[in-house]
C-alpha positions, 0 to 999 in steps of 0.5 A: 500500500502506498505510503505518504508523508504526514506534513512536517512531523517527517512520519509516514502512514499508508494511504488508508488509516484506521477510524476505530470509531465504530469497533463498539457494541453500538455498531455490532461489533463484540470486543473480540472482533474489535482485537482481531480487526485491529490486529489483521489492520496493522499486519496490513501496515495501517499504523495510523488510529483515529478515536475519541472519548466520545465514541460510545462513551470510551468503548473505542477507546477502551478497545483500541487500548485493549488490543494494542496491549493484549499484542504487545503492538503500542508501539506499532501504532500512532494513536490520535485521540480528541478533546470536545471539551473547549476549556483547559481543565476539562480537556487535561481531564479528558485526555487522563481519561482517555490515556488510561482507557488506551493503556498508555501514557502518552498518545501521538496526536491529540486534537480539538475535536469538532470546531463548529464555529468562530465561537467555538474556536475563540474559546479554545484560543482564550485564557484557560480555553482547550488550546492551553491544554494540548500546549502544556500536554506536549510540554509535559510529554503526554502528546506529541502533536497538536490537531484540529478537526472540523466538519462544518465550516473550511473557513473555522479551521483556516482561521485557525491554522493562521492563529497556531501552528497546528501539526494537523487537520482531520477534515471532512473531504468526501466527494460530498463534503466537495459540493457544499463548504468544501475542505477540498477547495478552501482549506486544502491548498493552505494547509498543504502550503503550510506543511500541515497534515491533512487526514481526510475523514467522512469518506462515505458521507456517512454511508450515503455513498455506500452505492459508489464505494470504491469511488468514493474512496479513490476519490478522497484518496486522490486528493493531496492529502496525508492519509484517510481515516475510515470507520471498520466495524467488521473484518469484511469492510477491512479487507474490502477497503484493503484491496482498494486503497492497494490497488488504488490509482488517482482519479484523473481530473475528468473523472472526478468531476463526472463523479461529482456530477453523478453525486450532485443530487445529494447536495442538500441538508438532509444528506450533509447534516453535519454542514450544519453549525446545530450537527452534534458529532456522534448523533448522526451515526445512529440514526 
């Protein structure tokens, strides 16, 4: 599988990566099928692992940790973790959570998680706000990498990676986030000028583009970015997503655009909710 580099912190992850938001009770899969997807992942050569305490309150997180040490593989792997709280101390406490779930004392990447808005983000950047928090934790050794995550607005997030030298952004870069407020139009380019690592997330739009799967990945795997993160709840859509991203080749510019044509039905509210400034992350997937 073809690797890329991760903007300026000189790693390399395969373009596929990890999203173990869904290897929980709450999407079918036990905790012995979450071990072995995890494990089968890593001997594919995918090292990059995306969660959240948000996840089903910690289940993935708790899983994730758990698989890592029942194998010994901790340090195989980078663990991207987040904090959706927007105040310093309720961050550092997410983030104790969060290393104990994971069974490490340190993670790779910790992020902001879902900034909505300008007000949003005024609060992280704030005294006492959830920036504080990600900039004493590397200090003291807890983090590595500094993130930020956004679905809704490109412009929320281009605003602050001109306010902080962010390490990354996992951003929503489906064929359909492209249609409306688009990550891959505004935000892309800047960050990549940057030397910001980008990690493409909402690869299936939330299963709306589960009708055109392989292109929809070939898709966001064409675009200039780092790596794409995709949720894996069972050991079928692992090897299903395996096989495309290894014999992936880029999109051409004609065929991307006759994607987005064929696509552009589903630009409307009610198939992008996460456009919307009232999307509250989690909510959506089980409905």
């Amino acid at each position: 599988m073809e690797k890329r580099m991760f903007g300026r912190t000189g790693q390399q992850f395969s373009l596929l990566s990890f999203g173990a938001q869904r290897i929980v009770d709450e999407h079918n899969c036990t905790e012995d099928e979450a071990i072995a997807i995890v494990n089968r992942a890593i001997d594919e050569g995918i090292t990059y692992f995306d969660t959240a305490p948000s996840y089903s309150k910690g289940q993935s997180e708790e899983r994730l940790g758990k698989a890592l040490a029942l194998h010994g593989r901790r340090n195989d792997v980078w663990i991207a973790t987040k904090t959706n709280e927007r105040t310093r101390d309720g961050s550092m406490k997410l983030l104790e959570a969060s290393l104990k779930r994971l069974q490490t004392d340190h993670v790779e990447e910790w992020r902001l998680h879902n900034i909505m808005t300008m007000e949003e983000l005024d609060k992280c950047f704030a005294k006492g706000g959830a920036l504080e928090a990600l900039i004493e934790a590397k200090e003291q050794g807890l983090i590595k990498h500094i993130s930020i995550s956004g679905h809704t607005n490109p412009r929320v997030q281009l605003e602050a990676i001109d306010r902080f030298p962010f390490d990354s952004a996992l951003v929503a870069l489906s064929a359909a986030d492209h249609l409306v407020y688009s990550f891959a139009h505004e935000f892309l380019p800047k960050a990549n000028e940057k030397g910001i690592a980008v990690i493409g997330m909402k690869v299936m739009a939330l299963g709306k583009l589960a009708p055109w799967y392989e292109k929809a990945l070939q898709y966001t795997l064409s675009l200039p970015i780092s790596t794409a993160i995709v949720g894996m709840e069972s050991m079928e859509q692992l090897e299903k997503n395996l096989a495309i991203a290894k014999s992936f080749k880029p999109m051409t510019e004609l065929e991307q655009l006759s994607f987005l044509k064929e696509i552009m039905h589903l630009a409307n509210p009610e198939v992008l909710r996460w456009k919307s400034t009232d999307w509250v992350s989690g909510e959506w997937y089980v409905r």
